[in-house]
N, C-alpha and C positions, 0 to 999 in steps of 0.2 A: 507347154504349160502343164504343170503336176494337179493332180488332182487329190482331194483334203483327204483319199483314203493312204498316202503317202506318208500321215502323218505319225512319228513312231507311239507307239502304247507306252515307253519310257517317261515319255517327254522329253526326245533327243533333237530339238530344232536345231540345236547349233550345241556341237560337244567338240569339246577340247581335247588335243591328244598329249599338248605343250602341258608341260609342268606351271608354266606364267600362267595358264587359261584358269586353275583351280580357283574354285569359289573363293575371293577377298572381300572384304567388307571395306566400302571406304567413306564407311563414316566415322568422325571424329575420333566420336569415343572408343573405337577400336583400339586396343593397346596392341603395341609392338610388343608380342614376346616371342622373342629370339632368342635361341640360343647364345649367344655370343657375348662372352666376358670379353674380357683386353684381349687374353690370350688365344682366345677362337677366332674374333676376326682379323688379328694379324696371320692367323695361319689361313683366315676365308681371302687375304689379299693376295697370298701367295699363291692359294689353290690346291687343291688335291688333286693326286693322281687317282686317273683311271684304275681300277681293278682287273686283273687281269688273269684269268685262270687256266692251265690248261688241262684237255682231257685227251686221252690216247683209248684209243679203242682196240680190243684184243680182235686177232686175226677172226677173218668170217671163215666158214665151215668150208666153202671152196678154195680159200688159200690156204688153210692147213691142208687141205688133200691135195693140192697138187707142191706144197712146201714153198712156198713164198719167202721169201730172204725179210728177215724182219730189219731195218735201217735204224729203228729207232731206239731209241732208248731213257727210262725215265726214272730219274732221282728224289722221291718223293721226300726225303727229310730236305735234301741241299735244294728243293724245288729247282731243279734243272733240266736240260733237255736236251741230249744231243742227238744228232743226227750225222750219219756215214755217207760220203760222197765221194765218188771216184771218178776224177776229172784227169784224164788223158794218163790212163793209167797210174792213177798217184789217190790214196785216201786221205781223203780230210774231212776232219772233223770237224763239225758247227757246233755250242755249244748256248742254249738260251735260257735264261735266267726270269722267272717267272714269279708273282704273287704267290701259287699255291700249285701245286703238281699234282696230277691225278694218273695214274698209269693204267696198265690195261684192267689190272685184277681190282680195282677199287670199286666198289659199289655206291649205289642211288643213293642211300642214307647219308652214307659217308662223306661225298660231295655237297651235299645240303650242310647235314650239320656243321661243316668248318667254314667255309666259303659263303651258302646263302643263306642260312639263319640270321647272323647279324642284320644283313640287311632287310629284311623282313622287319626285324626288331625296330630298326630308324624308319621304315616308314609309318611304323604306330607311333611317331615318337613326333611323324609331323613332315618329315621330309617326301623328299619325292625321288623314285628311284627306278631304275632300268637294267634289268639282267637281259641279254642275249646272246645267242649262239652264233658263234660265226665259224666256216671253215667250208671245207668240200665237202661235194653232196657225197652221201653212204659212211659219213662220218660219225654218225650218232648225234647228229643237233635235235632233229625233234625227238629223238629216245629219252636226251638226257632233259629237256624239257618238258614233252609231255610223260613220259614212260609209257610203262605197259597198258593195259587196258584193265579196267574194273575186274574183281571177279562175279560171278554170276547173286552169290549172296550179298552182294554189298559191299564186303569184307575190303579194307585197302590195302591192293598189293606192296611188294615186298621194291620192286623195279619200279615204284611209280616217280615219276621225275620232278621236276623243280616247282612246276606249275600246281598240282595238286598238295604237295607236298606244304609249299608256301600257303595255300588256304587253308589245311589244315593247322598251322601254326598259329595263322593270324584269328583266326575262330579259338582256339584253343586259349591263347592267351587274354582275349575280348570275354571268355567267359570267365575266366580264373578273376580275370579284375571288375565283372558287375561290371560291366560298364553301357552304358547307352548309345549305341550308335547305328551306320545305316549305311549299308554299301550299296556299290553299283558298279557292273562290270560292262568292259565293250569286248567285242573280236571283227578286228576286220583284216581281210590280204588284200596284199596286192600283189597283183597279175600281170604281164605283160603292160608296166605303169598306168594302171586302174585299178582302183579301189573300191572292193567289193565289203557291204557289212553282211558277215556269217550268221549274225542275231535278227535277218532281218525274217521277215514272214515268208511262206514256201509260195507264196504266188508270186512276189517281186521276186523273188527266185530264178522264177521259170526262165523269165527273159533276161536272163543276163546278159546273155549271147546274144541279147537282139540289137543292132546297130544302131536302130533310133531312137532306144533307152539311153536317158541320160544318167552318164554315171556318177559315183559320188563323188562333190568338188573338194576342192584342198585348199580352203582360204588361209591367209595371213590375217594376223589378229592386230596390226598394229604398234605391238610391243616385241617385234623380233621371235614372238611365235607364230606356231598354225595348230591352226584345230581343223576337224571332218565337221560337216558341215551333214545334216541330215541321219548321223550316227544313232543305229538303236542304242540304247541304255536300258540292262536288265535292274534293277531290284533285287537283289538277293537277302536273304534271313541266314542259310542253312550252307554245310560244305557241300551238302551233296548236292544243290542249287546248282552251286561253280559244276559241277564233275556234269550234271547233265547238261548245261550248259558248253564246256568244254567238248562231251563226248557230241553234242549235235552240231556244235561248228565244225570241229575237226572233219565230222564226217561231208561237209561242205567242201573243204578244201580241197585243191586241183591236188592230186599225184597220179604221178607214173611210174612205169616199170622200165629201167634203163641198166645197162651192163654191171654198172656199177650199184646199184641199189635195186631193189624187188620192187620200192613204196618211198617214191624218192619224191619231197613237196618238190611239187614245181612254181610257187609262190610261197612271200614272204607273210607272216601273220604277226602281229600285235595284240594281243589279250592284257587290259588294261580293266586294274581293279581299283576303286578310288570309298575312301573311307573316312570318315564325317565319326566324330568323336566327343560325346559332349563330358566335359567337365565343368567344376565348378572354384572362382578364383576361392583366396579368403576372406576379400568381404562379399563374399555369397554371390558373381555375378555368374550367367549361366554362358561357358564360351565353349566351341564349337572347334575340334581342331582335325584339322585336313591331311590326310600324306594319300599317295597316289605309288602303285606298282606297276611297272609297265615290263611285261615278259612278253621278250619277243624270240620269236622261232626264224630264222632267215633260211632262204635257199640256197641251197650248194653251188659253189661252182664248180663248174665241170669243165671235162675237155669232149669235145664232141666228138674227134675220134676216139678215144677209149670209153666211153658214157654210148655210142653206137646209137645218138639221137638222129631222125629223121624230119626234115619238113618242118610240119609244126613244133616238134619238139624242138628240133633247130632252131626257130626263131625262141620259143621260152628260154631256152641256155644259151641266147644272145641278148635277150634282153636281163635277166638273172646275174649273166656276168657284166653288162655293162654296168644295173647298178651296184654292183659289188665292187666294181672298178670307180665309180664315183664315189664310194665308199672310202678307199682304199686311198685315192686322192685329196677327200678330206682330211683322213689321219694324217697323210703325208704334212699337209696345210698348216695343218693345227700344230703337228710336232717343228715343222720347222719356222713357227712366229710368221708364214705368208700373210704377207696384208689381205689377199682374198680370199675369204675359202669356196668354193665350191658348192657348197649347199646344196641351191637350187635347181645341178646338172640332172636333179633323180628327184622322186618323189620319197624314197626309203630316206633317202640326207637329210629332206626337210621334216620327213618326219621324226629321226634322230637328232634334232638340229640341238636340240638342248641334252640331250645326252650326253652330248658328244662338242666341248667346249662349254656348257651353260651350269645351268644351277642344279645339276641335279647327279642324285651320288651314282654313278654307273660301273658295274662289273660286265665284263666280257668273258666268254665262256667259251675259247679258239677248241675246236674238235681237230684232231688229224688221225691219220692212218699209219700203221706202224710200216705196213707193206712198200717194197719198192718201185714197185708198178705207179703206186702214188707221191713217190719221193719229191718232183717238182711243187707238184701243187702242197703240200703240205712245208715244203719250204719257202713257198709266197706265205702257204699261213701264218708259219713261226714268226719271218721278219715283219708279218703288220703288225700279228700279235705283238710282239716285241716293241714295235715304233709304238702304237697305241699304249703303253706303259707310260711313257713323255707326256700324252695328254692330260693336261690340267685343267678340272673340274672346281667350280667356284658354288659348292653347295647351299641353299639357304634353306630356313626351316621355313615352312608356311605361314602365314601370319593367321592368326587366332583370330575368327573372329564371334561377335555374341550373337546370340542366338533368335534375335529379334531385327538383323541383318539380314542371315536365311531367309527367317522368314519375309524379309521385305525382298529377295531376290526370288525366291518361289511366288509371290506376289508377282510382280512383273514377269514373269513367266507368264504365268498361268493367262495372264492378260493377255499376250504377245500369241498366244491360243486361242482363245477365244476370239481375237481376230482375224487368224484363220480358218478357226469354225467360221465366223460369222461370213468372211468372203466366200467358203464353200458353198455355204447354203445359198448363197443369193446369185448361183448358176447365171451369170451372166458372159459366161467366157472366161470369168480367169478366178481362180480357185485359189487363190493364193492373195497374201495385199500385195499394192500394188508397187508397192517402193521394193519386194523382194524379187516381183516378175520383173519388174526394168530393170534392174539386180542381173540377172537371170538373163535377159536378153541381149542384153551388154556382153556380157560372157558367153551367153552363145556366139554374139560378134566376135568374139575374139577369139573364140573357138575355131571358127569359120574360117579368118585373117591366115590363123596357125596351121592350119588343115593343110589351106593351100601353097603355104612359107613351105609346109615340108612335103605337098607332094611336086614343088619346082625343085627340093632340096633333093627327092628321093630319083626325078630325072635326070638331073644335075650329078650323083651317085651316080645313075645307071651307066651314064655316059661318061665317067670315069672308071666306072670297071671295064667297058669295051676298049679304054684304052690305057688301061691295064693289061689287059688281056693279050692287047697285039703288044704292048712293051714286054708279056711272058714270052711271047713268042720270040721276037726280037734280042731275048736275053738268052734263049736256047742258042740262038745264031751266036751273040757273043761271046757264049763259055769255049765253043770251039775256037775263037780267035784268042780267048783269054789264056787257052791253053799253051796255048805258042805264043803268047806275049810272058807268060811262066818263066820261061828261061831267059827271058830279057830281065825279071825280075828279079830274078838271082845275082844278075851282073850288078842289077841298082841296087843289091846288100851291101856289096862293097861301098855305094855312094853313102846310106841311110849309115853306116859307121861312123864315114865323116861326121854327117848331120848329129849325128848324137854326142858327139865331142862340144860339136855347137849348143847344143843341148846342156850338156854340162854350164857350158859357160850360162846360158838363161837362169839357170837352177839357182849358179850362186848367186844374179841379181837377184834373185826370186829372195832366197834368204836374206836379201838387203833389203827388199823391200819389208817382207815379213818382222825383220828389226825394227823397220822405221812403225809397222804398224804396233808392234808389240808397246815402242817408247808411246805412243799416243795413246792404248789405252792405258800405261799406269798412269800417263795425265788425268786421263779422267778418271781412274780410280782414285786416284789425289781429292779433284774437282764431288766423287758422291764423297768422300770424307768429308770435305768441307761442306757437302750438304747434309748429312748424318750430322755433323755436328751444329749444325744451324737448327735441325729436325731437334736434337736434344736440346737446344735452348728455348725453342716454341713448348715443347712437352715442358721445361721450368715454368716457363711464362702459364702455360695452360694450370701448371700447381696450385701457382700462387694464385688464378684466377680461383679454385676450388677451393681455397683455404680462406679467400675472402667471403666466398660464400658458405661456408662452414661459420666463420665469426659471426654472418649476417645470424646464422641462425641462431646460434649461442644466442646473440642478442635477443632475438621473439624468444627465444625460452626463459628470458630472465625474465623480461615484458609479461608472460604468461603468470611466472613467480608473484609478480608482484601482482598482478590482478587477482591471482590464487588469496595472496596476505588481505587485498583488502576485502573478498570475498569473506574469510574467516573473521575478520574485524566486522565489522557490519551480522555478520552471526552472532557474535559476543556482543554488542549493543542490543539487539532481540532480546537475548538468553536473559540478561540485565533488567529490561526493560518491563517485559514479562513477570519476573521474581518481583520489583517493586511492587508492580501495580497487583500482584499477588498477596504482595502486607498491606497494599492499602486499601483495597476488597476486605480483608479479615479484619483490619482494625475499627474499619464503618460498623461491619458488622458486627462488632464488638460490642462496639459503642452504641447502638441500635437495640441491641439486646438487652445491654445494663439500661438505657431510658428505660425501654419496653417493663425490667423486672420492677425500676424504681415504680413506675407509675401504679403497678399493681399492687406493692405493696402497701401506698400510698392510701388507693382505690378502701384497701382490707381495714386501713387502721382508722381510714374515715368513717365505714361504715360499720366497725365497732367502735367508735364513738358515738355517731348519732343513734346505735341501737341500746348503751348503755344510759346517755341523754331524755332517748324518750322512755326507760325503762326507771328512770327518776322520778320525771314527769306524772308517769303512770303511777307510780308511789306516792308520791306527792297529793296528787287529786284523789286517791283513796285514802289517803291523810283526811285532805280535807272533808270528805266527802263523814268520813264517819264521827271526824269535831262536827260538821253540822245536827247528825244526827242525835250525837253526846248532848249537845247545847241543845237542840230545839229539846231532846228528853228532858232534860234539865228545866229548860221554861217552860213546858207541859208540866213538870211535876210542880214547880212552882207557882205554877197559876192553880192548880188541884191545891194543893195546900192554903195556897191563897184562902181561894174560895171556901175551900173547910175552915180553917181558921176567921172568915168572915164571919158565920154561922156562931165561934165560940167566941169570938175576940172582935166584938162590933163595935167595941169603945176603939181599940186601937187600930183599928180597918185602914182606916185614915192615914196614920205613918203605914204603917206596914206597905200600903199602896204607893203611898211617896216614895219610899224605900226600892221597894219593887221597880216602880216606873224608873228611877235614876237607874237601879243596878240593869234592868232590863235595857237602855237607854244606852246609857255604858257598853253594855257587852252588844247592842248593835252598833254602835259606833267604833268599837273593838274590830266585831266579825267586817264590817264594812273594812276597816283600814289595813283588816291581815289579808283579806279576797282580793283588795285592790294592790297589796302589794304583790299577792301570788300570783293576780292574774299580770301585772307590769312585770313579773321575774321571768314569768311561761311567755307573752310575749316576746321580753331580750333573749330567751333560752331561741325561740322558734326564729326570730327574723338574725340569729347568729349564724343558725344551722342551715337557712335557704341562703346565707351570704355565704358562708361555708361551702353549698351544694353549689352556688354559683361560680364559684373561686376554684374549685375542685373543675365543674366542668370547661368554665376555661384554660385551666393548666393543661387538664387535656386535650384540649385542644389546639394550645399552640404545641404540646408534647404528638400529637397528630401531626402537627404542620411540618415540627422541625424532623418529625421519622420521612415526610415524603419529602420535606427538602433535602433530605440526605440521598432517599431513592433516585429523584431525578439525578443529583448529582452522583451517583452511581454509574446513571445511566450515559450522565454526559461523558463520564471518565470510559465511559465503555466506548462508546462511539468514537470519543478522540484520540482512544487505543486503534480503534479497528480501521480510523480512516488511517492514522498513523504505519499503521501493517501494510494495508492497503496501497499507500504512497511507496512503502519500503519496498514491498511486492514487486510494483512498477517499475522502479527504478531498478531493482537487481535481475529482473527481465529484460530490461532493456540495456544494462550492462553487460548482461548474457547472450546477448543478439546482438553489440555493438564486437564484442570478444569473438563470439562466431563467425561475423561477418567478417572479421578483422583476418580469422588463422584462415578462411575460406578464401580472401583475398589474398595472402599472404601465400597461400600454397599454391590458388593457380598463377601469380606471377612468376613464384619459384618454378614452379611446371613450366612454365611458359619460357622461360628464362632458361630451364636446363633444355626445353628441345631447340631453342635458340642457339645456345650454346653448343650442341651437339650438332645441329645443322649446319651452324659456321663451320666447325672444325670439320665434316665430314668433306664440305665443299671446298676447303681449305687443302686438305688431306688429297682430293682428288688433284684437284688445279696444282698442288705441290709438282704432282709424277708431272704432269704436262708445262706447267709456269712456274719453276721454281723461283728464276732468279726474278721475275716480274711481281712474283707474291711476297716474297721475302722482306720488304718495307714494308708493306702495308698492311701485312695479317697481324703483325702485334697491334698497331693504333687501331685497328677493327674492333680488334677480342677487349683492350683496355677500354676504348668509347662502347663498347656494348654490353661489359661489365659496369663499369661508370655509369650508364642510363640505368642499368636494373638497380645497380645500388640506391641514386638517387630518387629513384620509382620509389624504392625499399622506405625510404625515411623518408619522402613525404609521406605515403600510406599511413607511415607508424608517426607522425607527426601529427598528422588530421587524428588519427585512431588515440591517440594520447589526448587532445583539445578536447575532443568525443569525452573520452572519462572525465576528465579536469571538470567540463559542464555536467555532467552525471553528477559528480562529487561536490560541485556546490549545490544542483539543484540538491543535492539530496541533505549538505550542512542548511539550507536556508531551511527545507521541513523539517530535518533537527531541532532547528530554534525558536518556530513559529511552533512546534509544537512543547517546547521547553518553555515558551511564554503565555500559551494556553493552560500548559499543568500547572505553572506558577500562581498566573490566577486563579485555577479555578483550587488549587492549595489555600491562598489569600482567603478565598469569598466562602470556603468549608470551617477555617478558621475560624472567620468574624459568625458565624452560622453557629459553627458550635460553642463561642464565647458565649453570644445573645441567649439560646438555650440553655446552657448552667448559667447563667446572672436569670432570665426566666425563673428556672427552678429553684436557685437560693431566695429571689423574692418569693415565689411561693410557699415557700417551707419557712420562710421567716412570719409571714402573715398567716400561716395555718399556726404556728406559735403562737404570735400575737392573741389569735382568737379561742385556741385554747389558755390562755390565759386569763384572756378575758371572762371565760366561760367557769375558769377555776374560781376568778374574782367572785363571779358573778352566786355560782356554787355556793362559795364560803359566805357570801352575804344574805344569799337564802338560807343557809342556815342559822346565820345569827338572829336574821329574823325572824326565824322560827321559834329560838331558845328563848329571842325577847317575848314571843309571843306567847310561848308556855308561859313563863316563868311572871308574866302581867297579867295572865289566866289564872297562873296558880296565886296569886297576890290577890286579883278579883277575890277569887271562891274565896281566897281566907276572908278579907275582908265582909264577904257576902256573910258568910257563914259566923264570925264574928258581929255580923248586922244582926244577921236571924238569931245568931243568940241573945245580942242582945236585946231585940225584939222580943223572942221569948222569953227571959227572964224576964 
């Protein structure tokens, strides 16, 4: 059982070494972006080759001093490689043909820059990628990977190798481009097939060595990959992060000192850098994109008599060379199409399992020796290098995904934590949850099972080398019989001559046979032409499906057009609609205005009438006012005279009195009948002018009624405008959410329909290589019934979605007309309103006529009875006056 201080400070519970294992999101709305036009993934179906580099290393200081015979030789423009062999005294030349050629004098930069720079470049780009060295040990694997050592100020050496090299690029270009993102590196060897993490803390450290540590597992994931299982993961910001990082694993690592090398690794290492990238699409979504570098350093293989390993070292360059030999047997596997390969013989295979055949872009970085001491092993190097050329590589870009994915997979982390915090804390024996301990103990079983498979397996050995050992011995005795069985041998040359004649004859069945096989494959080279050309009649059929759905769409764009026209129609009804009711606001108000001026001027010319009326009046009665005084003077003087005249004239008193008393009589009968007529004129003047005042204040008041029956009806035209907008509003909202709904369904069944269509054919595509003549009927009536159901999908959609407007468009004629029959009316009832008001005001002004007329009549008749009344006054007085005279006389 582990305990929770196990747990890494990365947050490494389960880390991935597989390129498959990199962070994917698999929710929906993840988009696939891939690389891959037409033209990319026919060539991802074919595959890429392996990369494959070589580097020669110039003599070490103890072969130039004792002069070492250099065998090799290297052609850096023709990237070639030969090599000098002298086999039973005869030279012959090997000559191998490589990606890129490096020779002795080539330097650190210069290998980067041609060779690992690109690929540096594709894993920012989203891929996932694998440089390593392979070759004998004292070859220069780990120089040319990790190089030299820092210098003392910081400063980056001149000799620094691929490892360092590579971080400074991929920093260097992450700043140039602002970009947002987030690393994380691992390092871990393997040792004698166990797997040590370099990043891990110096106390698990200690006990490496200690047998009842468990070491770290190698699960399968699953999906044909493996990841490490308990791996630290560092965080890094900065390059110098990677370099102390780098210089504190490195100084972890097992080397020795062996014939061949001073500082020779005795284990393989993995330094794996993984890089999280956020961009943003163009409609603004925020996605995350992933590429992975995986530099690996391998261990030499040696010969352990010229390498002069003892014991333990013995066993490390027995185990180093066997998986180098399972190495070695994959490539073989892979280059020759074996159904099986090998993999799982090694833990280095499974952890190159996808490098090496999978998805991922790999260069190879063969080291050799120019020297002839090392001639063998560097010509194993050449021919795997060489075969490893044939390896085909099916690369894919990682898939994007957003950024709120991450974060729900850091979520679930973080969880998956805190349950192990929480089982630590509650110390009841297992420190761990409990589905990873039975996990755990399982594998311990089976650990156990295998323990014991190979130590019956290693007795089983044993007791085949003892009788190996007596069959060496047994084989000394028969080299002496062999010896004298030698010249028997010579006799049976003569025989084996025969035999070879017989031979001859086999040879030319052999080329009969090879005939016959030759005529059966141009059969089926006949048989793929007639499948290429069945291939090019599905790619027709697959056209024509794409040209249907091109017209589909032509069609929604017309559909679109015309919903566009009657958008603009329905604006132009508005625009219309608005400018009327805009004349017919100004002409109320027009018309509102001239009542308003009429009545006032009306108001003006009444009340200079009645102020010249009563300014008559008032004339009038100071008329009379001073005839009374005139007359009463008059018959005051007449009764004095009287009375004097009594006193002289006593005879005639008598008439004079009679006389008097008639004319006095008279002229009160006179004053009485002109008062009675003035005062009946001043009453018709007064009861004309309160009929006047009343006639007036009526007209203004239905001139009141008909300015606020026009207000209301102002109002009502407002209201039946604004419900009118209002309705309009409605309806073109909801034509606007019928239309959206419409292209939102529209697009995700075309989405739906194009990953349909892209999923058939890909499954199609597949099933083709394996089922061709099985698939060949039946993939065209697939792809026709599955274009046919989306078509017909299409135009129902757009059939309901057209019904949809049809009812829009009459609800929206029948508020046209319910509101073209309210305008009509309330047009009608403004009409009869403003007819009633001008017939109103022409009767008023016909009857304000009337009554000045009246009043003119009335006028001229007071004056003639005024002129009669003078003029019967002036008649009186003569007549009086003609009395008194002739009284007098």
């Amino acid at each position: 059982m582990e305990s929770a201080q196990q747990q890494r400070r990365g947050g490494g519970g389960l880390v991935s070494l597989s390129p498959s294992q990199t962070p994917r999101s698999n929710d929906k709305s993840v988009r696939d972006l891939r690389s891959a036009d037409s033209n990319s993934s026919s060539k991802q179906d074919k595959g890429v080759n392996v990369q494959v580099i070589l580097r020669c290393r110039p003599l070490s200081e103890d072969e130039t001093r004792i002069h070492t015979p250099v065998v090799i030789s290297c052609n850096e423009s023709r990237r070639e490689v030969c090599a000098v062999q002298n086999i039973a005294n005869k030279q012959i030349d090997r000559t191998f043909l490589f990606d890129k050629v490096f020779g002795p004098s080539s330097q650190q930069k210069e290998l980067f820059d041609l060779a690992v720079s690109p690929i540096v470049n594709e894993v920012l780009e989203g891929y996932n990628c694998t440089i390593f060295a392979y070759g004998q040990t004292g070859t220069g694997k780990t120089y040319t990977m990790e190089g030299g050592a820092r210098k003392k100020n910081g400063e980056f050496p001149s000799d620094a190798g691929v490892i360092p090299r590579s971080v400074k690029q991929i920093f260097d270009i992450l700043e140039a481009q602002n970009a947002e993102y987030s690393m994380k590196v691992t390092f871990l060897e393997l040792y004698n097939e166990e797997i040590t993490d370099l990043l891990a803390p110096e106390e698990t450290m200690k006990f490496v060595d200690d047998k009842s540590k468990k070491p770290i597992a190698l699960m399968e994931d699953g999906k044909g990959g493996v990841f490490v299982r308990g791996l630290e993961e560092e965080i890094v910001t900065t390059a110098n992060e990677i370099y102390k990082i780098l210089e504190k694993g490195s100084a972890k690592r097992r080397t020795a000192e062996t014939l061949l090398n001073k500082q020779s690794s005795r284990s393989h290492s993995i330094f794996s850098i993984t890089i999280h990238i956020k961009e943003c699409t163009p409609e603004g979504e925020e996605m995350i994109k992933c590429g992975k570098l995986n530099l690996v350093d391998l261990a030499g293989s040696e010969n352990i008599s010229r390498s002069g390993a003892r014991e333990g070292r013995a066993r490390e360059a027995g185990e180093i060379n066997k998986s180098l030999l399972t190495l070695g047997r994959v490539i073989n596997a892979l280059v020759e199409h074996s159904g099986h390969v090998p993999y799982r013989d090694s833990k280095l295979t499974r952890l190159l399992r996808d490098s090496l055949g999978g998805k991922t872009k790999t260069c190879i970085i063969a080291t050799i020796s120019p020297s002839i001491h090392c001639l063998e092993e560097t010509l194993s190097t050449l021919d795997y290098a060489h075969r490893a050329k044939n390896i085909k590589n099916k690369p894919e870009i990682n898939q994007k995904m957003m950024k709120s994915a991450l974060i729900k997979d850091l979520y679930s982390e973080i969880d998956r934590l805190k349950q192990e915090v929480y089982s630590a804390r509650e110390k009841n024996g297992i420190y761990i949850p409990r589905d990873r301990f039975l996990l755990e103990e399982a594998e311990k079983k089976a650990m156990a099972e295998k323990i014991e498979r190979m130590e019956l397996e290693s007795e089983s050995k044993e007791k085949q080398i003892t009788e190996l050992q007596e069959l060496y011995n047994s084989q000394q005795l028969m080299t002496v019989d062999l010896s004298e069985k030698l010249e028997k041998k010579e006799k049976k040359l003569e025989e084996t001559e025969i035999a070879l004649f017989d031979l001859e004859d086999k040879h030319r069945q052999a080329n009969a046979t090879i005939k016959e096989k030759e005529f059966l494959i141009s059969n089926l080279l006949k048989s793929e032409k007639t499948l290429v050309e069945r291939a090019f009649e599905l790619r027709a059929e697959l056209e024509n499906a794409a040209s249907d759905v091109s017209d589909l769409f032509a069609k929604i764009e017309r559909k679109d057009k015309i919903e566009d026209e009657n958008k603009s129609l329905i604006q132009k009804f508005q625009s219309l609609l608005t400018q009327q009711l805009d004349i017919l606001h100004k002409t109320v108000a027009a018309s509102a205005t001239q009542q308003e001026q009429q009545l006032k001027d009306m108001e003006e010319d009444m009340q200079s009438f009645v102020s010249t009326k009563s300014e008559a009046t008032e004339e009038l009665r100071g008329r009379l006012g001073k005839l009374k005084n005139m007359y009463g003077s008059g018959v005051k003087a007449l009764h004095d005279i009287a009375k004097k005249l009594d006193g002289n004239f006593m005879s005639i008193s008598g008439d004079l009195n009679s006389e008097v008393a008639k004319h006095s009589c008279d002229l009160e009968d006179l004053y009485k009948g002109i008062t009675a007529e003035a005062e009946a004129l001043l009453n018709d003047l007064q009861s004309s002018l309160y009929k006047q005042e009343e006639k007036l204040t009526a007209f203004a008041q239905q001139q009141r009624e008909a300015h606020s029956r026009a207000v209301d009806n102002a109002r009502s035209i407002s209201k039946i405008t604004v419900n009118f907008f209002e309705t309009l509003d409605m309806h073109a909202s909801k034509l606007t959410k019928i239309v959206e709904e419409s292209q939102t369904v529209n697009d995700n069944k075309l989405s739906e329909f194009e990953k349909k269509f892209e999923e058939c054919a890909a499954n199609e595509e597949k099933q083709l290589l394996q089922k061709v003549a099985e698939l060949l009927a039946g993939s065209s009536a697939r792809k026709k019934k599955l274009v046919q159901m989306a078509v017909h999908d299409l135009r129902e959609n757009a059939s309901s979605k057209t019904s949809k407007l049809q009812k829009e468009m009459s609800t929206m004629q029948e508020s046209t007309s319910v509101v073209k029959a309210e305008w009509n009316v309330h047009m009608e009832s403004t009409e009869s309103h403003y007819i009633k008001d001008t017939s109103a005001v022409e009767s008023g002004k016909k009857d304000m006529e009337d009554v000045l007329q009246n009043c003119m009549k009335k006028a001229k008749m007071s004056a003639q009875q005024w002129k009669n009344a003078q003029e019967s006054l002036l008649s009186l007085e003569k007549s009086n006056v003609d009395s008194v005279d002739s009284i007098v006389r």
